[in-house]
ZADOPA-319221 format. One record per residue (C-alpha): residue in one letter; x, y, z. Coordinates in steps of 0.1 Angstrom, whole numbers, plus 5000, padded with zeros to 4 digits. Example, Ala and Ser with C-alpha at 12.3 -4.5 7.8 and 13.67 -1.06 7.14 Angstrom:
# residues 2
a512349555078;s513749895071;
END
This chain:
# residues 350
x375522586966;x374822766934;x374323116928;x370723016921;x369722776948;x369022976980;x365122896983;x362723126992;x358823196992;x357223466966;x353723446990;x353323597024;x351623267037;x349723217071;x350123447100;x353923487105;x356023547137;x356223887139;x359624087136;x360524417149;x362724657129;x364524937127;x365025097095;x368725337092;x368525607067;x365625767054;x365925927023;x364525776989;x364825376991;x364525417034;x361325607029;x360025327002;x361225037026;x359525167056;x356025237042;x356224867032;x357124757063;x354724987083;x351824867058;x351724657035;x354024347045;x353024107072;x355223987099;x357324297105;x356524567130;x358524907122;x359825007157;x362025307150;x363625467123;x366925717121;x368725937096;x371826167102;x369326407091;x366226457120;x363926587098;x364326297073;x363426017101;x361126297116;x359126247077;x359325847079;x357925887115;x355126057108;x353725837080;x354525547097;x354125587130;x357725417136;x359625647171;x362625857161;x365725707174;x369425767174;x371225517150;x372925427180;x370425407200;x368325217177;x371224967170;x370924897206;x367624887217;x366124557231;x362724597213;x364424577182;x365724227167;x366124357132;x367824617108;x367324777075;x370624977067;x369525217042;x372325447042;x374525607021;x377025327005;x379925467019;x378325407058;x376925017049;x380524827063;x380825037096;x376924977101;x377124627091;x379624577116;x378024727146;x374524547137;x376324187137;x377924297169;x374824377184;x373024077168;x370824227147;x369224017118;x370624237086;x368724367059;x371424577037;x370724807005;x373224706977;x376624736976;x378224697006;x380824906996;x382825016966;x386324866980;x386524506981;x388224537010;x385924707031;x382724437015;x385324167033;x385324337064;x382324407068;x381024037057;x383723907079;x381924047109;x378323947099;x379523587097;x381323587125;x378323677144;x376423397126;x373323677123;x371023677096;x372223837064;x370623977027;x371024227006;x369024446987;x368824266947;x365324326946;x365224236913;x365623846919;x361923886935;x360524086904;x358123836887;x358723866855;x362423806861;x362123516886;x359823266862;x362923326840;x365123196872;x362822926870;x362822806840;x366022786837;x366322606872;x363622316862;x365422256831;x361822386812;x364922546784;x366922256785;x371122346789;x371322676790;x373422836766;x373423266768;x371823486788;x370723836772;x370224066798;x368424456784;x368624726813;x368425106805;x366925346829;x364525626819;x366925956824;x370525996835;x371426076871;x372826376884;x376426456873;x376626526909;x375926156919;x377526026891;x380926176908;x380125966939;x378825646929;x381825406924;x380525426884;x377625266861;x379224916871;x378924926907;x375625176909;x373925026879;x375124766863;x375524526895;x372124416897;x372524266862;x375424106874;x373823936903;x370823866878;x373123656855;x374523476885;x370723416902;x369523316863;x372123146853;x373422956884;x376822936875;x379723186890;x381223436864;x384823336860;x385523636834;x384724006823;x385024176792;x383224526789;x382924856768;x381625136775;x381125506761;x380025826765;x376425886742;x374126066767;x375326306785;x378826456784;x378926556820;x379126186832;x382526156807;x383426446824;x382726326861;x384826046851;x382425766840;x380525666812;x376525586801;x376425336775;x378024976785;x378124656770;x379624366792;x380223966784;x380423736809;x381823386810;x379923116832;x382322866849;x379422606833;x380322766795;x377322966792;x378023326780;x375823616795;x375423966775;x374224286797;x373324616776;x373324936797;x372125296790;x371725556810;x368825686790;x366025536772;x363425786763;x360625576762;x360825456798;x362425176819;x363424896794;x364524606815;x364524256797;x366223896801;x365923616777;x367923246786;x368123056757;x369022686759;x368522376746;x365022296743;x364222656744;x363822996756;x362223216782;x361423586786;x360923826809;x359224136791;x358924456799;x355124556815;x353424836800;x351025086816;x348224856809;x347224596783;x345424776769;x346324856724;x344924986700;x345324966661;x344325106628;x344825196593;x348325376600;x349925186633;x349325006664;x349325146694;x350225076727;x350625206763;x353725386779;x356825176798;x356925276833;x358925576840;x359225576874;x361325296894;x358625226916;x356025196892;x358524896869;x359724686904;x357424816935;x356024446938;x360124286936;x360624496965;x356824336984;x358124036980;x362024116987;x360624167019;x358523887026;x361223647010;x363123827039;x360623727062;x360723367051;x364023327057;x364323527091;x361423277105;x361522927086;x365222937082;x367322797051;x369922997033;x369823317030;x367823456994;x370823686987;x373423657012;x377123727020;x378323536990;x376323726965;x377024016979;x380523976973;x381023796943;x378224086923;x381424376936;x384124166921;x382224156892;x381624496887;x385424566899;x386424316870;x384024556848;x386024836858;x388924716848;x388224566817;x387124936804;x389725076816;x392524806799;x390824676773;x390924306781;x389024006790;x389624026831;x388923706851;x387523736884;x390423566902;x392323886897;x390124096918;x389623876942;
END
């Protein structure tokens, strides 16, 4: 199977079988993930929630009316067939590990881990237990971005040829984080990997990337860098280019064009509104979203119910164990490509 070909549904459909879950961790992206599931997404119920932090789950709790729970005791609790793991990276392969064992259906925020050797272990277990499996790319489910996917997919561009792939954030992070992140290709960067392999449909057999320090010199200094340019090389010939910044003062700026044959398709960023104006002097027009949630809040609605789809109709999984895997040796391939200077073929990572 392709990296493009796991089906899925964008709509939530008729009444669906109802699932109960249990979301682990509850800081930014648990909190998000359970007020979905506690109200806006049908077909889930949100049973419990836990954080190694009380007060955290203690928050989710009471906005969602989810029970406090142990992660232990969540991970074994009968009234509880499913699990979000929202945790802190470095927690995702021991989690991932005791969900599978208790045969929990897995829901698992991206990466697995920084080490490819602890993504295979934890992998290992979940397909030995034969449990459901996805991870967290929302931005495969992000309109704009899928009708690329599609295009490409009904031939509506002809061959493909190159992918262009634009994604800067608004602001820098935290040197802080930055230190403890695994680095732009792992935190950042990987989603455009696992766009260019969901777009393209073709596995990335090589990795050449720069990269540079032009917005803040604290993330040189934590040992990283904000400004990245990588080319990938499609086992199918076609050539993918990602831009990275760290920094875009005008907002989120997060565009793909594939360009093939008999063609080209976009995906653009939104603005505020539609709304423009112009006059003698310029035109103008409204702001790029700023925050996260306000550029992808509907990729992560229908994350979920694609999610859902899968959980209750079946079929492979929208972003499963395969993915998951092949976006870290990727970004591992990234890493060392910057750090040698060389075209670095995936083979060699793993």
């Amino acid at each position: 199977m392709s990296p493009r070909d796991a089906g899925f549904a964008v709509d939530s459909g008729p009444a669906p079988t109802t699932r109960r879950i249990g979301i682990l961790g509850c800081g930014r992206i648990g909190r998000l993930h359970a007020g979905l599931l506690a109200g806006e997404i049908p077909g889930f119920e949100l049973v419990a929630v836990a954080d190694v932090v009380p007060a955290a789950a203690e928050g989710v709790a009471a906005t969602t009316g989810a029970r406090v729970s142990t992660i232990e005791d969540l991970l074994g609790a009968d009234d509880i067939d499913t699990v979000g793991i929202c945790t802190s990276t470095d927690t995702h392969v021991d989690l991932l590990v005791a969900a599978a064992a208790a045969g929990k259906a897995i829901f698992c925020e991206k990466p697995v881990s920084l080490d490819l050797a602890q993504v295979d272990r934890g992998l290992a277990a979940v397909e030995a237990a034969g449990v459901p499996f996805m991870i967290g790319f929302n931005r495969r489910f992000d309109p704009g971005h899928h009708s690329v996917h599609d295009a490409v997919a009904a031939g509506t561009i002809g061959e493909i040829h190159s992918l262009r792939i634009t994604s800067r954030d608004p602001a820098p992070p935290p040197p802080a984080y930055v230190a403890v992140s695994g680095g732009i290709f792992l935190d950042m960067v990987i989603h455009d990997f696992d766009m260019a392999r969901f777009v393209v449909g073709s596995e990335v057999t090589e990795v050449y990337a720069r990269g540079a320090v032009r917005v803040d010199p604290r993330i040189g200094e934590a040992g990283d860098i904000d400004t990245a340019v990588s080319v990938l090389a499609h086992a199918d010939g076609t050539l993918t280019t990602i831009d990275n910044s760290r920094e875009a003062v005008y907002g989120f700026d997060q565009r793909i064009e594939a360009f093939g044959s008999a063609g080209m398709a976009v995906s653009d960023n939104p603005s505020a509104h539609a709304g423009w104006s112009i006059g003698r002097q310029a035109r103008v027009g409204q702001p790029l979203p700023w925050f996260f949630l306000d550029r992808y809040m509907e990729s992560y609605r229908q994350e979920w119910r694609a999610f859902h789809h899968y959980l209750t109709e079946g079929g492979p999984s929208p972003a499963g164990t395969a993915d998951a895997r092949a976006c870290t040796v990727i970004a591992l391939a990234a890493g060392t490509s910057l750090r040698e200077g060389r075209p670095v073929r995936t083979a060699e990572i793993g």
